[in-house]
Short mmCIF file of the C-alpha atoms (twelve columns), coordinates in Angstrom:
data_MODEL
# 
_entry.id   MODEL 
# 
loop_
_atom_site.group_PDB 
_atom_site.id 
_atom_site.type_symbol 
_atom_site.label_atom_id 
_atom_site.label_alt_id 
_atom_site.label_comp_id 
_atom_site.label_asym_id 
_atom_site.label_seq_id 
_atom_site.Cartn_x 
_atom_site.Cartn_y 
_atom_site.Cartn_z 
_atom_site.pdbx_PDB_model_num 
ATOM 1   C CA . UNK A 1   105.140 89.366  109.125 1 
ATOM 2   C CA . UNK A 2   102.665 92.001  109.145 1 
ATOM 3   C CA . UNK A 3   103.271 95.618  109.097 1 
ATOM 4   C CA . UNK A 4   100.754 97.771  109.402 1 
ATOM 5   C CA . UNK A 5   101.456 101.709 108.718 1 
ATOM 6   C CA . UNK A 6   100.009 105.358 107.810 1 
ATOM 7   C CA . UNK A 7   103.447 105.576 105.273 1 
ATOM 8   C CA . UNK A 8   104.744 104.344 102.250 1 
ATOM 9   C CA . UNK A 9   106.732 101.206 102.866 1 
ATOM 10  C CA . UNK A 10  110.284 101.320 102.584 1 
ATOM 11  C CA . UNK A 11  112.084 98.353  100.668 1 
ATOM 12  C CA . UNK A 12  113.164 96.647  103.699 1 
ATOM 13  C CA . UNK A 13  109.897 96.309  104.810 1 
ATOM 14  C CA . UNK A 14  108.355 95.423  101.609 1 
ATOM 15  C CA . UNK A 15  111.247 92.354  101.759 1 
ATOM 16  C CA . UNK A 16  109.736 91.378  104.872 1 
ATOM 17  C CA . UNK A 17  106.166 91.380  103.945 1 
ATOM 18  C CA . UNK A 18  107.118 89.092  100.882 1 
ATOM 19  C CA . UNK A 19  108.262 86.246  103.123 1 
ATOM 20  C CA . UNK A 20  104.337 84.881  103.263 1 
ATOM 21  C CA . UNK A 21  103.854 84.338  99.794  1 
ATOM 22  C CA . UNK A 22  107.316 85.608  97.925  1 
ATOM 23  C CA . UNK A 23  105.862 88.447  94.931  1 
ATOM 24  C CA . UNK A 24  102.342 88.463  96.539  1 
ATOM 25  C CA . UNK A 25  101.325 90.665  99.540  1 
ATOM 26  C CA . UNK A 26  98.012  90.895  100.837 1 
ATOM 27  C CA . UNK A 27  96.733  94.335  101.693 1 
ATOM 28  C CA . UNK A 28  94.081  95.036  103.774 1 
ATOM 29  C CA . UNK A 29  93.529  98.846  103.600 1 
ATOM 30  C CA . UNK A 30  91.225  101.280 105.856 1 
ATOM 31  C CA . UNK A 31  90.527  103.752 102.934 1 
ATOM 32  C CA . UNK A 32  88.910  106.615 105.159 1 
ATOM 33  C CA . UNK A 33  92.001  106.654 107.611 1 
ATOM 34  C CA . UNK A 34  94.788  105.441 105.091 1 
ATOM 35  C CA . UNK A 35  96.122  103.045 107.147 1 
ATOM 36  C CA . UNK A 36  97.543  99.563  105.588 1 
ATOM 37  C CA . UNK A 37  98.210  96.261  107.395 1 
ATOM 38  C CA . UNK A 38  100.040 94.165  104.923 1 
ATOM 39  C CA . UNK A 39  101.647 90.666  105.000 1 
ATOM 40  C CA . UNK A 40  98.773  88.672  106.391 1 
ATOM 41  C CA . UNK A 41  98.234  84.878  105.804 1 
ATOM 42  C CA . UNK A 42  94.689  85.727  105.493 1 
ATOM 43  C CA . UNK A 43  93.245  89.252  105.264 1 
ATOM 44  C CA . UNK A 44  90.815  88.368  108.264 1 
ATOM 45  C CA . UNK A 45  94.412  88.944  110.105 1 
ATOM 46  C CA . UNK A 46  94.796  92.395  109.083 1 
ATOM 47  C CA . UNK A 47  91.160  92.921  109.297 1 
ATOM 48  C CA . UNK A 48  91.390  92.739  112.950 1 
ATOM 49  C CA . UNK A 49  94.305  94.569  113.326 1 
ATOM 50  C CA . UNK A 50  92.739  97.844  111.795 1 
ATOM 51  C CA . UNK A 51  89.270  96.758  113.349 1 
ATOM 52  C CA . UNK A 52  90.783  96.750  116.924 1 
ATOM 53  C CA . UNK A 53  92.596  99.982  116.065 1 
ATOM 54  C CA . UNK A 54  89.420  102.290 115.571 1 
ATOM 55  C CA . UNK A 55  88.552  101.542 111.757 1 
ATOM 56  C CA . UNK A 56  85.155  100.995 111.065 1 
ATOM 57  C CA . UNK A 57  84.235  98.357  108.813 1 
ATOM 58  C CA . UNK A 58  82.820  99.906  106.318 1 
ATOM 59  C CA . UNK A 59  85.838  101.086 105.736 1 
ATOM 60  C CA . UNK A 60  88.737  98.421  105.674 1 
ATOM 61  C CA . UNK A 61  88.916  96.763  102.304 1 
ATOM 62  C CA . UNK A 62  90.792  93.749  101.162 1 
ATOM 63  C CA . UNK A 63  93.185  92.712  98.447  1 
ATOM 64  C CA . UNK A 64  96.795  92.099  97.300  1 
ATOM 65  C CA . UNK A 65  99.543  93.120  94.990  1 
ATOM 66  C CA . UNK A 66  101.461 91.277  92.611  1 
ATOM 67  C CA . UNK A 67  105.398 92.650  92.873  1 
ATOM 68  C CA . UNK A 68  106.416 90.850  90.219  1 
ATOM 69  C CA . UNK A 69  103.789 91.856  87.145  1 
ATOM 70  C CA . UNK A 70  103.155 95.279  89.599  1 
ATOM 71  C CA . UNK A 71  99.156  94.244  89.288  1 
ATOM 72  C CA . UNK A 72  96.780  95.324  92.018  1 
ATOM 73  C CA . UNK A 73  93.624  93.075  92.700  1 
ATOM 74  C CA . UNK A 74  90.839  93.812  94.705  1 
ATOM 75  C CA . UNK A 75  90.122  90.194  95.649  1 
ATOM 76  C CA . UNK A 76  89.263  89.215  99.232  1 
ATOM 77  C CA . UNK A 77  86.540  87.254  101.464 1 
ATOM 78  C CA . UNK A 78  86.422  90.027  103.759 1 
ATOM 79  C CA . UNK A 79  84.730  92.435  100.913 1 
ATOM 80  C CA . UNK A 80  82.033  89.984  101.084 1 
ATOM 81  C CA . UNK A 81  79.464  92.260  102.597 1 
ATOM 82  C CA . UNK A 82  75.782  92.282  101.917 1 
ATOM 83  C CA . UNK A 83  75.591  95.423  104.083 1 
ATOM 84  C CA . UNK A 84  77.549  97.140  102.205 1 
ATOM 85  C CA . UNK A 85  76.293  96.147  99.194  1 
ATOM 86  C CA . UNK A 86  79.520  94.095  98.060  1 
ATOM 87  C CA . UNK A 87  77.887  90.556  97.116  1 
ATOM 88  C CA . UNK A 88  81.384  89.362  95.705  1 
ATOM 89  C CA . UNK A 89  84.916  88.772  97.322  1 
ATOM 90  C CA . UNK A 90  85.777  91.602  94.290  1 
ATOM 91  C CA . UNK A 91  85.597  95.002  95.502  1 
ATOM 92  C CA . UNK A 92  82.256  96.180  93.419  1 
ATOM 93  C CA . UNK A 93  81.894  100.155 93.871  1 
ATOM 94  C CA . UNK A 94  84.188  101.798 91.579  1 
ATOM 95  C CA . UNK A 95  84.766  104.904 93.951  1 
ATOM 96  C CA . UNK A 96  85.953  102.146 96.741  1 
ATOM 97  C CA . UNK A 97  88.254  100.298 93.780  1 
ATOM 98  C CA . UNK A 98  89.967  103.329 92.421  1 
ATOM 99  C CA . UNK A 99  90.774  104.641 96.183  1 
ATOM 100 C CA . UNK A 100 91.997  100.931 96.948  1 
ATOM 101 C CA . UNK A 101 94.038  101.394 93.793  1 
ATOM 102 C CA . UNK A 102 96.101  104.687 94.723  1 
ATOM 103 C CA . UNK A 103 96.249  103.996 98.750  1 
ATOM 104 C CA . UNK A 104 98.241  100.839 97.253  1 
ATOM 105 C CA . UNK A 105 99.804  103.042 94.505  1 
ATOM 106 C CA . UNK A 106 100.757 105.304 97.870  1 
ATOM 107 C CA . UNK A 107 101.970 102.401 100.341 1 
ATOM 108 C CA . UNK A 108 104.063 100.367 97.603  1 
ATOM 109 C CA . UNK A 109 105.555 103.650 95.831  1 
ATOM 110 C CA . UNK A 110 109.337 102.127 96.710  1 
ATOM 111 C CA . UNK A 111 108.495 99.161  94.328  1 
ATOM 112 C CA . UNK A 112 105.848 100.163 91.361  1 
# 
């Protein structure tokens, strides 16, 4: 299930985005806006969602979060943008990583 959202997920949501991949949750996350769409098969999912709902895409960013070892990766084919100067599925900017790092800090508060 995807849930997409400008607030910090409460637990019951958080149990429903873990029914893709149990501990895991990919996070797709417009980082201008601070809006996350989590819970996504494949980030391309969430992607869209944010796309078709007025984020530009040089601001939507992909990645995940581990519940269980609370790590945050940056990791998604979606980053892969030569245009933007990202020439790895691994978010590359620094600036882009650490504000990746405390939207997701800021979305899964109920659980890190």
């Amino acid at each position: 299930m995807i849930v997409t959202t400008t607030a910090p997920y409460t637990r019951e949501e958080i149990e429903k985005l873990k029914e893709q991949f149990g501990t895991y949750i990919k996070t797709v996350i417009d980082i201008k806006q601070k809006i996350c769409s989590a819970g996504c098969d494949r980030h391309f999912d969430s992607e869209q969602i944010l796309l078709q709902s007025g984020s530009h895409q040089v601001d939507v960013w992909g990645g995940g979060i581990d519940l269980e070892t609370k790590i945050i990766d940056f990791n998604s084919f979606i980053n892969i943008r030569l245009s933007d100067n990202n020439h790895s599925n691994e978010i590359q900017d620094s600036t882009i990583r650490d504000e990746y790092k405390k939207l997701t800090e800021y979305f899964f508060q109920t659980v890190l």
